[in-house]
C-alpha positions in Angstrom: -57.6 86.5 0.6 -58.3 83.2 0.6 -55.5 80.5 -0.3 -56.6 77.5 -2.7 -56.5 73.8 -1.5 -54.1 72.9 -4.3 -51.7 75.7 -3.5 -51.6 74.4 0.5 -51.0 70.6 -0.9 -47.9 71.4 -3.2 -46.0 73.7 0.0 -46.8 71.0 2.4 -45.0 68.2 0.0 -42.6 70.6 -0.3 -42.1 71.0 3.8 -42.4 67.7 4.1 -39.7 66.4 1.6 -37.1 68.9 2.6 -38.1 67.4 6.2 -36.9 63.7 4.7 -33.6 65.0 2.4 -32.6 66.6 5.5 -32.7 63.4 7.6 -31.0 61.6 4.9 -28.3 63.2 4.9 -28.2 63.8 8.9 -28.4 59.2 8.4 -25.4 59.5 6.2 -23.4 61.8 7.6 -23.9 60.3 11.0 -23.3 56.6 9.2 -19.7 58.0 8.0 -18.8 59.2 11.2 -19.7 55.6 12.8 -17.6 54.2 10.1 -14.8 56.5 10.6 -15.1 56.1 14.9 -15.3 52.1 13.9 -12.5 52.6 11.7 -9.8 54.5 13.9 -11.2 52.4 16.9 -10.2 49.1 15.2 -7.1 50.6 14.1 -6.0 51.6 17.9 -7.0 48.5 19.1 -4.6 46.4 16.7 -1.5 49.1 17.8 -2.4 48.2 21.4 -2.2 44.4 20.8 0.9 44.7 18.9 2.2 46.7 21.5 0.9 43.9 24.1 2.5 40.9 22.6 5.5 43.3 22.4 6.2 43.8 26.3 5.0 39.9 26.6 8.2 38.6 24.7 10.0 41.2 26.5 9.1 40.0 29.9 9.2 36.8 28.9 13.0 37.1 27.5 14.2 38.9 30.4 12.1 36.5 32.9 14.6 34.2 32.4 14.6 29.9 31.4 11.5 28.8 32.8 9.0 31.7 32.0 6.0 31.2 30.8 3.0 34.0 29.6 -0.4 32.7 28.4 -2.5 35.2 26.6 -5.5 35.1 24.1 -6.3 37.6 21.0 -8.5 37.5 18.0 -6.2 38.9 16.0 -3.8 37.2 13.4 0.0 37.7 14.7 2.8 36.7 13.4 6.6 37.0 14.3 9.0 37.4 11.7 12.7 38.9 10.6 13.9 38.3 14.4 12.7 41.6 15.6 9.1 43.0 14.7 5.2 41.8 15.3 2.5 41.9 12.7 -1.0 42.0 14.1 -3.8 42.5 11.3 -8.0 42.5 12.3 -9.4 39.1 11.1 -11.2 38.5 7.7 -14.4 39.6 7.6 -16.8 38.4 5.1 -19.6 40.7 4.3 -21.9 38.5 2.9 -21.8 34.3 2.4 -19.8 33.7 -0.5 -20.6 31.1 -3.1 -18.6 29.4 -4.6 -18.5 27.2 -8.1 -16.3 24.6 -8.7 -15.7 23.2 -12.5 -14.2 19.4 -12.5 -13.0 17.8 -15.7 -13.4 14.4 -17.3 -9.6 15.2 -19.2 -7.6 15.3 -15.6 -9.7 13.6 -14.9 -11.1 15.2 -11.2 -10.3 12.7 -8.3 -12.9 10.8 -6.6 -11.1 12.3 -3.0 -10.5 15.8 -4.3 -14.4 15.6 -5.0 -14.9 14.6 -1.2 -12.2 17.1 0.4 -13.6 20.4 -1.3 -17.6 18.9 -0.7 -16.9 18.7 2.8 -14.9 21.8 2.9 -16.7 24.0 1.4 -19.8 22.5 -0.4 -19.9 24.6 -3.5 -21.9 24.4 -6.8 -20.5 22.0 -8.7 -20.3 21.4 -12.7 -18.6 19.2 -15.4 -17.5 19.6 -18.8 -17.3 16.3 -20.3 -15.1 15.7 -23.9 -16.3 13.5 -27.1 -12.9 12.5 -27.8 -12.5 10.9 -23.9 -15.6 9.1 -23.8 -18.6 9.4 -26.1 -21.4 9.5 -23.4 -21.3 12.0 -20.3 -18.1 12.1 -18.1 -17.0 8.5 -17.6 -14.0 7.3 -15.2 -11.2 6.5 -16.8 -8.5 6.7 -14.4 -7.8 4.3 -11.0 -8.1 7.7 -8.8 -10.8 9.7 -11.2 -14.3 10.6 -10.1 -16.8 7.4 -10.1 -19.6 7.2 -12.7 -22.4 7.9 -9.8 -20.7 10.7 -9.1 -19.8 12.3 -12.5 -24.1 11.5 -12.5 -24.7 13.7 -9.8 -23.9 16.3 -11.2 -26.4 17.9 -13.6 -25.0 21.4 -14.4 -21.9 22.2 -16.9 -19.5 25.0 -18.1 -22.4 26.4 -20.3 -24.1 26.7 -17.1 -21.3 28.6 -15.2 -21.2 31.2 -18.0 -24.2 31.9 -18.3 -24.9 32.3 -14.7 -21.4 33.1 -13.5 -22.2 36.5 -11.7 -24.2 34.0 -8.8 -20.4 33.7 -7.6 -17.7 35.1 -5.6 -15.0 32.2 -6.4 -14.7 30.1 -9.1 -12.5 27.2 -10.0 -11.7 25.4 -13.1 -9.8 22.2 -13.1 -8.2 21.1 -16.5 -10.8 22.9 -18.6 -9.7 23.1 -21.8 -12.4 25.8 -23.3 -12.9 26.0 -26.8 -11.2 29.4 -28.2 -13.8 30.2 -30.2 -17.1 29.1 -27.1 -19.3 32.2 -26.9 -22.0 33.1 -24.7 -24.4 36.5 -26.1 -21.7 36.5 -28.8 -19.2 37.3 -26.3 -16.2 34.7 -25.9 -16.1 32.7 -22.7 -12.9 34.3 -22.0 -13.6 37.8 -21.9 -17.0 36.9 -19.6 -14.5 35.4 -17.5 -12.1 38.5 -17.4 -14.9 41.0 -16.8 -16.2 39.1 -14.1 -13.1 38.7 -12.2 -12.5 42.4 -12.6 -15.8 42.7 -10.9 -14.1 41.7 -7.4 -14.4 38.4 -8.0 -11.9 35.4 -7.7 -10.7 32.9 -10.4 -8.4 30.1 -10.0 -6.9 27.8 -12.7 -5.6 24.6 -13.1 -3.9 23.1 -16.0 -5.3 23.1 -19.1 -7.5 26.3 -19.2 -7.5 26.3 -23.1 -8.0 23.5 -25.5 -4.8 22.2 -26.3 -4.0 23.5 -30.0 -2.7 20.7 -32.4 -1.4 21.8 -35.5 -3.5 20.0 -38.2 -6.7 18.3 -38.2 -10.6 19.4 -37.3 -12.2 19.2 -33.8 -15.9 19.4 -32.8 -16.7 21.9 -30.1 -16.6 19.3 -27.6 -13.3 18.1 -28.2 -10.4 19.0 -25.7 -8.3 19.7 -28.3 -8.7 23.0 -31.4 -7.1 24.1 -34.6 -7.8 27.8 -34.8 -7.5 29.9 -38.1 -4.6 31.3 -38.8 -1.6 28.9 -38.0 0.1 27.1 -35.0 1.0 29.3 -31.8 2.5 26.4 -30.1 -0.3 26.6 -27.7 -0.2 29.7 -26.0 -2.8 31.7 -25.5 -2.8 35.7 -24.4 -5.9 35.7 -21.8 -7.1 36.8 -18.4 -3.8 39.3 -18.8 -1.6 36.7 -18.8 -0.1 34.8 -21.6 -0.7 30.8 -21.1 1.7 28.0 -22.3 0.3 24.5 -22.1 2.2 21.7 -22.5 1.7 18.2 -22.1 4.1 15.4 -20.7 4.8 13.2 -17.5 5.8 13.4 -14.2 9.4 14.3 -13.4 8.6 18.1 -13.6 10.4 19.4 -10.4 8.7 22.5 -8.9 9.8 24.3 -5.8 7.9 27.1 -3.7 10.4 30.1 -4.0 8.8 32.6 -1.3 6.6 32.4 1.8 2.9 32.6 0.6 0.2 34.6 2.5 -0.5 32.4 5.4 -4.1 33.4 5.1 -4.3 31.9 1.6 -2.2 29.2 1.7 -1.8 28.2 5.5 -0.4 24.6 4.8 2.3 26.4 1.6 5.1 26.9 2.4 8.7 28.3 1.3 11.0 25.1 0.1 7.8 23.1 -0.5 8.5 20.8 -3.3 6.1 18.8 -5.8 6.2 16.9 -9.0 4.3 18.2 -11.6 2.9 15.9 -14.4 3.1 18.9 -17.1 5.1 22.2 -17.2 2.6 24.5 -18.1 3.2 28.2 -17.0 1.8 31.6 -17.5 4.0 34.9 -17.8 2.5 38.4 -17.4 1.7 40.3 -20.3 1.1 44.0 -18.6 2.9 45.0 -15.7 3.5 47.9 -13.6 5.7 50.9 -14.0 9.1 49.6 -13.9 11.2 51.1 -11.2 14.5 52.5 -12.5 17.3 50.6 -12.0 15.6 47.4 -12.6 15.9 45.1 -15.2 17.4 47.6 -17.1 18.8 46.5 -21.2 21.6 47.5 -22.7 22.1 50.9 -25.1 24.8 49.6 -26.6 27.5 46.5 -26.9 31.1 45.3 -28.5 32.6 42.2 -29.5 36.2 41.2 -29.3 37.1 37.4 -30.8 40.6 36.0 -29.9 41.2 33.2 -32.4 39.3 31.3 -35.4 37.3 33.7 -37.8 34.7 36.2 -35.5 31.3 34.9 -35.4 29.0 38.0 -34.6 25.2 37.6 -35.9 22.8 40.0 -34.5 23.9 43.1 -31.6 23.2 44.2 -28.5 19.2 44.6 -29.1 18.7 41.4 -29.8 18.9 40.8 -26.1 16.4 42.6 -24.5 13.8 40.3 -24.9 13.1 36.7 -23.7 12.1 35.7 -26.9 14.0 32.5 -28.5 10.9 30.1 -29.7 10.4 26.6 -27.5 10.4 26.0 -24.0 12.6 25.0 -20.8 15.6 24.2 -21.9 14.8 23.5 -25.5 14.9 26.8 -26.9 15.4 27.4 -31.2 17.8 30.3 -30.1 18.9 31.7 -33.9 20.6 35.3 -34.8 17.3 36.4 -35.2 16.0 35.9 -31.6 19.9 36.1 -30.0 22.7 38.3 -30.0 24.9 35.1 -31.3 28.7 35.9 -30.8 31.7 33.3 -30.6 33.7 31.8 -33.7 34.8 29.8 -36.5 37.2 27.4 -38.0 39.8 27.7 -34.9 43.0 25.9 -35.2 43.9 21.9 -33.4 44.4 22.8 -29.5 44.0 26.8 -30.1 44.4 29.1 -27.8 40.3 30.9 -27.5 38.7 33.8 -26.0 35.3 36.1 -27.2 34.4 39.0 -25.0 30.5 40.6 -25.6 30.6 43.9 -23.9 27.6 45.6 -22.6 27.0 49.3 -22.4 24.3 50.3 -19.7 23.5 54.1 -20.1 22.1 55.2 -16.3 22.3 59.4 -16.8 18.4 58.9 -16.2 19.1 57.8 -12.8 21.2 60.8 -11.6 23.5 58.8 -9.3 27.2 58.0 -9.5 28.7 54.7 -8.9 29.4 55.8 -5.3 25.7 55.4 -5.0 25.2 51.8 -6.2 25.0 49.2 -3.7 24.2 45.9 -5.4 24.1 44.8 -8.9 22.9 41.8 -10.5 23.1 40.6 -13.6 20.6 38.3 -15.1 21.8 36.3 -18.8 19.5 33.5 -20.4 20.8 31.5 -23.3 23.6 29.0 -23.8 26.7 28.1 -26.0 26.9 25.5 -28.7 28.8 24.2 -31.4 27.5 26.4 -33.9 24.2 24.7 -34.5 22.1 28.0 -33.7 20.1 25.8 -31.0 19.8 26.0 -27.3 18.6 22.2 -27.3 21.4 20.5 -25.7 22.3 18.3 -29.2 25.6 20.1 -29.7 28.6 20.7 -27.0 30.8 23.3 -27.2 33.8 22.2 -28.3 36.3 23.0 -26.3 39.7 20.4 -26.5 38.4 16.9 -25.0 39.8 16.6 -21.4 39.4 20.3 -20.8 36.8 22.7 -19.6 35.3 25.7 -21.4 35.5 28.9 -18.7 33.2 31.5 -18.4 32.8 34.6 -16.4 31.4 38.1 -16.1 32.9 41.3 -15.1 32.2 44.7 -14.2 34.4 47.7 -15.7 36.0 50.0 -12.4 37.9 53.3 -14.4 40.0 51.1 -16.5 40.2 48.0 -15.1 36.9 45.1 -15.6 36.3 43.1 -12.0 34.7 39.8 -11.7 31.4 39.7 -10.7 30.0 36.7 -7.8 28.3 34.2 -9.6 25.2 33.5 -8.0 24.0 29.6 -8.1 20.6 29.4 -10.7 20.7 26.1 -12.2 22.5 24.1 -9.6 25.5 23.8 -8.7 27.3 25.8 -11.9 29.5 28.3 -10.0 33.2 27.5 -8.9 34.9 29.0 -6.0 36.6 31.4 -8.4 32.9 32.6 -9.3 33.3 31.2 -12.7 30.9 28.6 -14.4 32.8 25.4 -16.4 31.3 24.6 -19.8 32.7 21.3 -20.5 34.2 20.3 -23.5 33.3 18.3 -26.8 32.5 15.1 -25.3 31.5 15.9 -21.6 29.1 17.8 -19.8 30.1 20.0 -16.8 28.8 18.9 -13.8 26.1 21.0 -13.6 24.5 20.0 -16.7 24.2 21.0 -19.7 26.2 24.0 -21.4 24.4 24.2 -24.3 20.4 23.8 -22.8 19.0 27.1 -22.3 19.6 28.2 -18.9 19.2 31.7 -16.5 22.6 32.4 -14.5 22.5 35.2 -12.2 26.0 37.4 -10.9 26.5 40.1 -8.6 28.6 42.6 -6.8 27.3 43.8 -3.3 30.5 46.0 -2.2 33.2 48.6 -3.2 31.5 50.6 -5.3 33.1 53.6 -6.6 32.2 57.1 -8.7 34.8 54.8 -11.3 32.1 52.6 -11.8 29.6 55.2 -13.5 31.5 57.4 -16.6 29.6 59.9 -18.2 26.7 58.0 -17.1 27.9 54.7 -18.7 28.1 51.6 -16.8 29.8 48.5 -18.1 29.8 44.7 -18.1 31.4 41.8 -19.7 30.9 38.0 -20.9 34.1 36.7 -21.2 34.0 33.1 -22.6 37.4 31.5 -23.1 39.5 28.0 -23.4 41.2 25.5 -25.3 39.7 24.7 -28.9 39.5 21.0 -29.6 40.4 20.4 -33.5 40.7 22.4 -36.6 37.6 24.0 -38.1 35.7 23.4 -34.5 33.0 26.6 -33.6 31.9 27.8 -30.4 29.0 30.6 -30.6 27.1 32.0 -27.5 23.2 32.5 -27.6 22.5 35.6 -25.3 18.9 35.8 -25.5 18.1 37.7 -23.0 20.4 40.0 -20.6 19.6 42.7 -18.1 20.9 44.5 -15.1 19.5 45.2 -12.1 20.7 47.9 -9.5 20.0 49.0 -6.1 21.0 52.7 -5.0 20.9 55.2 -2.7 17.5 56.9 -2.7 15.8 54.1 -5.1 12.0 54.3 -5.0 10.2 52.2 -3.3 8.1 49.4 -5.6 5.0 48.9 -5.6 3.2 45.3 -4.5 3.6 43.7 -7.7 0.3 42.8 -10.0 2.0 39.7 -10.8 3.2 37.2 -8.0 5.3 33.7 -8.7 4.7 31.9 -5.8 6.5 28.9 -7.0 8.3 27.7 -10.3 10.2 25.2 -12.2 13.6 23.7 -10.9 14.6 23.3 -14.7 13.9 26.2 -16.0 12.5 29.0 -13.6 8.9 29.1 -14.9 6.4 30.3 -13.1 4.3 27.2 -12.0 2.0 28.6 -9.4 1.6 32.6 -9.7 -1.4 35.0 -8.7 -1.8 38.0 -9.9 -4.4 41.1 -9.7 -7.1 41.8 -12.3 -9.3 44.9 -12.0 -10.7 44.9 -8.5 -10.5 41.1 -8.5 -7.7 38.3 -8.5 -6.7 35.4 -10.8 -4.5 32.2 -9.3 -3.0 29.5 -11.9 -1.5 26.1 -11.3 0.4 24.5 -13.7 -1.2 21.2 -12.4 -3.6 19.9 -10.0 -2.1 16.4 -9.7 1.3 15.7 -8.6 3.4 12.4 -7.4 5.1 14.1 -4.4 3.1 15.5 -1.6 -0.5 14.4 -3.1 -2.6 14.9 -0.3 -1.1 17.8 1.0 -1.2 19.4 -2.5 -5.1 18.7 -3.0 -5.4 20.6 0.8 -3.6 23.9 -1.0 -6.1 24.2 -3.2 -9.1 23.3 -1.1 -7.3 25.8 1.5 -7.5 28.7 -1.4 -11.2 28.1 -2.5 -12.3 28.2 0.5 -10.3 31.3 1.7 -9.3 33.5 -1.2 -12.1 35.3 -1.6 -11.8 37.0 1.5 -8.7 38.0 1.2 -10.0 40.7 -1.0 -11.8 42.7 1.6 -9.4 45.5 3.6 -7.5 44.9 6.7 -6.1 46.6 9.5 -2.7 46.0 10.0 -0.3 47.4 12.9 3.6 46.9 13.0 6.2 47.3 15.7 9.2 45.7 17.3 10.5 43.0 20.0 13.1 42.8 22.1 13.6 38.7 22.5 15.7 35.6 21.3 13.1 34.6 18.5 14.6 32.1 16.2 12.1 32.1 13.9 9.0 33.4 12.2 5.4 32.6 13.7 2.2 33.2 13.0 -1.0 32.2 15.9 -4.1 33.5 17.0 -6.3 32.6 19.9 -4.9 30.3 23.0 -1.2 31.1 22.9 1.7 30.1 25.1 5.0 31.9 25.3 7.7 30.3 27.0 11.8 30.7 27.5 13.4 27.8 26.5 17.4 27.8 27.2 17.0 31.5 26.8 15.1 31.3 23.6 11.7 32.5 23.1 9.5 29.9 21.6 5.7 30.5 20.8 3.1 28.0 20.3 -0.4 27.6 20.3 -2.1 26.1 24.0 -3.4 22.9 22.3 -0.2 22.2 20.6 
C-alpha cells in the first residue's frame, strides 16, 4: 500500500515540532536550574563573607592596640547595633534606566540643581511653564532660578511626559502644580501617573504636586493655581494613595531626619539631619496595612469626673479616635464635633480645680493578661484653652496668674491609677515628676504653648501585673488639675485624637511598613519626607526642594535618589550574623577596607580615607 505525499508531510511536521517543544522545555528547565544554582551560589557566598568579616573583627579585637587587617569585597557591609554584620550582593541593574526629570518655572528650578542632576545623571529633561508667572515660556525670576538659555534648551513639557511616560524607569517632578482636572486619552494625569508607578516604576515629588486650590476666582489651564467644582478642600488632595496638603509660607519650617535612611538611597541622609523648609507641605497615608493588635489601639469606652465650676463635657470617647480637627500644625479649629471636649465652667476666684477623662481599652481580643504587657505608650493630640473651642494658641488656659496648670496621665493597677513617664514630643514639656506645666492666664509654660495643638507621648516600660488587665479592660487617665484664676473663668481640654499602644509577650511580628516617614516637622510631627510602596513600584515626596540650611547638601539628596532609587527595586541577597569586637558604632564600606584596634576599639574605614 502505497502512503500519499501529503500524509508523509503532516507526520514529519509533527516529528519535527514535538522535536522543538521538547527542546524548549529541556532550555527552560535547564535555565531554572542555572538560576536556581546562581541563586543559592550567590546566597553562600554572601554567608561566607559575612562570616569573613566576622573572624576579621575578632582577630582584630583580640590582636590587641596596634592591629591592623586589610581586606577587599564587593559586597555592601555594614556594622550596626554593636554586635552583628550585614552583607547584601550589590545592585544590579538589568537594563539602563532612563530617567525623566520635570523642572518648574513656580520653584523656580535652580540654575545648579540643573547642573548637579545633568552631570549626574543626564536625564530627559522637561518644563511646565505658568501664565500667571510669566506670559511667554519659562522665564527667570529668581537670583538662583534656571537662566533663560537654559529654560530655552529645553524643548519638551509635562504634556510630553504623559504622553510618553512608559519610556521611563524614574521620574521626577519639582513643584509641579498639575491641573486637577489635565487629561491625557480622557484619563486624568494622576491616575496615568499611579498606574505607571505601579508598573515597577519610581516617582518622586517635590512640593507643589497639585495646583494650589484658592477658594474663589477662575484659572486657565496653565495657571499654577485651580478652583475645582464643588467647594474649598483647603488644598488637599487624595492621590498616588496618599493624601497631599499643600501649603504655602516662608522659611522657618524646622524639619528633622527621625530615622536612619537606606544608605543605598540616601547615602549622604542621615539620622538628626536638619533643614529649613520654606513650606510645610506633607502627605499622610490613606491605605495601610493590617494593623498589628496591640497598636494604636482606640478606646471602647470613657468617663468624666469635673472637680469644681459647672462640668463641661461635649462630645465622648469616639470622638477621639480620629485625627481629624480641621487646619494644620498647631492651628487646628478643634470643636465638640471633631474632639472629645471635657473641662469646665464659671469656677469660683482662686478655686480649687481638677477634670479627670478616663479611657476604657477593651483587649479580650488579645488573649493576654497584664502580666504579659511589657511597654505601653500612650499617644494624645489636642490642647487646652479657655473655652474658645480652638487649638490656635489665642486663648490660655486660665489657671490663677502666677501659677501653673498640671497635667498628667495614669495607668489603673487593681484599684489604685499610676503615673505614666512622660516622654518629651514637643520639647522640653515634661518635669521630673513626669508631669507637663500648662501655664496660666497670662504666661506660657516654657515649652510653649498649652493651647496650640500638640502630640505628647507617655509610657510605662516595667511592673506590669495580671492587675493591670480586668476582665479584659485596661485603663488610663488624663488628669488635668490647678488653681482657677477668677470667677466665671473656663478651662476645656480638646482630645482629638488618643490611642494606645502595647507590646506583649508573643506580639506578631509587623510587617515592613507600605508607608515610611523618613523625616518630619519639629512643630508639629508631619511627615516632611516619606516613601512609601505603590503596586510593584515606589513613590518618594518632599515637602520642598529648596531649603536655607544645608542647601547644597540637600540638592545632593535628591540627585543621590534619582540616580539610585530605581535600583533599589530589584531583589537582593542579604546574609546576617554576629561579631565579637569593641565596635562603637555603626558602619557601612565596601571595596578597600582597613580594620584597625585603636586603644582597644575597633574602628573601620575605607583605605583611601
Amino acid at each position: 500500500m502505497k502512503i500519499k505525499n501529503g500524509q508523509v508531510a503532516i507526520e514529519f511536521l509533527f516529528v519535527i515540532g514535538f522535536l522543538i517543544l521538547a527542546f524548549i522545555g529541556f532550555t527552560i528547565l535547564s535555565h531554572e536550574i542555572g538560576t536556581s544554582y546562581i541563586k543559592t551560589s550567590e546566597f553562600l557566598n554572601i554567608r561566607d563573607e559575612c562570616l569573613k568579616f566576622s573572624n576579621i573583627v575578632s582577630a582584630v579585637q583580640s590582636g590587641g592596640p596596634g592591629t591592623e587587617i586589610k581586606t577587599t569585597t564587593k559586597y555592601s557591609v555594614t556594622f550596626f547595633n554593636y554586635s552583628e554584620i550585614n552583607v547584601e550582593t550589590p545592585e544590579i541593574i538589568t537594563h539602563n534606566q532612563k530617567i525623566a526629570v520635570l523642572a518648574s518655572e513656580a520653584g523656580e528650578t535652580t540654575q545648579s540643581f540643573y547642573d548637579l542632576i545633568t552631570e549626574k545623571v543626564n536625564p530627559v529633561w522637561f518644563k511646565t511653564c505658568f501664565s500667571d508667572i510669566s506670559t511667554n515660556d519659562c522665564q527667570k525670576w529668581q537670583t538662583s532660578g534656571m537662566t533663560v538659555e537654559t529654560w530655552n534648551k529645553i524643548n519638551l513639557s509635562l504634556s510630553d511626559l504623559i504622553e510618553n511616560i512608559d519610556d521611563y524607569d524614574v521620574i521626577y517632578l519639582e513643584d509641579s502644580h498639575i491641573q486637577y482636572n489635565a487629561q491625557y486619552n480622557n484619563k486624568p494625569y494622576f491616575d496615568i501617573l499611579e498606574d505607571w508607578v505601579k508598573a515597577n516604576n519610581v516617582l518622586i515629588l517635590a512640593e507643589h504636586v497639585a495646583c494650589r486650590e484658592q477658594s474663589s476666582g477662575s484659572y486657565s489651564s496653565s495657571s499654577y493655581r485651580c478652583n475645582p467644582s464643588g467647594g474649598y478642600n483647603n488644598d488637599q488632595w487624595d492621590i498616588l494613595d496618599i493624601r497631599l496638603f499643600q501649603r504655602g509660607g516662608s522659611y522657618g519650617n524646622a524639619v528633622t531626619v527621625i530615622i536612619e535612611p537606606d544608605q543605598a538611597l540616601f547615602p549622604n541622609l542621615h539620622k538628626d539631619d536638619v533643614f529649613d523648609f520654606e513650606e510645610d507641605s506633607y502627605v499622610n497615608e490613606l491605605s495601610s496595612e493590617e494593623k498589628i493588635p496591640g497598636t494604636d489601639e482606640t478606646a471602647d469606652n470613657g468617663t468624666f469626673k469635673n472637680l469644681a465650676g459647672s462640668s463641661h463635657n461635649q462630645g465622648d470617647f469616639s470622638k477621639t479616635s480620629l485625627e481629624d480637627c480641621p487646619g494644620s500644625g498647631t492651628s487646628r479649629q478643634c470643636t465638640n464635633a471633631y474632639t472629645w471636649e471635657v473641662g469646665y465652667d464659671n469656677a469660683a476666684n482662686n478655686q480649687r480645680v481638677e477634670f479627670n477623662a478616663t479611657f476604657s481599652f477593651n483587649l479580650s481580643s488579645l488573649g493576654i493578661s497584664g502580666n504579659d504587657i511589657t511597654n505601653a505608650v500612650l499617644t494624645l493630640k489636642g490642647c487646652w484653652n479657655g473655652g474658645t473651642n480652638y487649638c490656635d494658641g489665642g486663648d490660655k488656659p486660665e489657671f490663677k496668674d502666677g501659677t501653673n496648670g498640671n497635667f498628667e496621665v495614669l495607668i489603673l493597677n487593681n484599684n489604685t491609677f499610676q503615673r505614666m513617664n512622660c516622654i518629651n514630643t514637643v520639647g522640653s514639656e515634661c518635669q521630673a515628676n513626669n508631669t507637663i506645666l500648662l501655664g496660666d492666664y497670662n504666661t506660657n509654660p516654657s515649652w510653649g504653648q498649652a493651647d496650640s495643638y500638640h502630640t505628647f507621648n507617655f509610657s510605662r516600660s516595667s511592673n506590669f501585673s495580671d492587675g493591670f488587665i480586668k476582665n479584659g479592660i485596661l485603663q488610663i487617665m488624663l488628669r488635668t488639675s490647678g488653681t482657677n484664676n477668677v470667677n466665671n473663668d473656663d478651662i476645656w481640654q480638646e482630645i482629638d485624637h488618643l490611642t494606645l499602644t502595647l507590646d506583649y509577650v508573643g506580639k506578631p511580628i509587623p510587617p515592613e511598613p507600605i508607608f515610611k516617614v523618613i523625616a518630619t516637622y519639629d512643630d508639629n510631627s508631619e511627615p516632611a519626607i516619606t516613601q512609601w510602596k505603590l503596586g510593584n513600584g515606589k513613590a518618594y515626596y518632599f515637602g520642598d526642594f529648596q531649603v536655607s540650611i544645608g542647601q547644597t547638601n540637600y540638592s545632593t539628596v535628591l540627585a543621590d535618589l534619582i540616580e539610585k532609587s530605581y535600583i533599589t527595586l530589584n531583589p537582593r541577597y542579604i546574609s546576617t550574623c554576629t561579631f565579637y569586637g569593641n565596635i562603637k558604632k555603626d558602619y557601612q564600606f565596601n571595596g578597600n577596607i582597613i580594620i584597625k584596634n585603636i586603644n582597644d576599639e575597633v574602628v573601620i574605614s575605607n583605605e583611601t580615607s
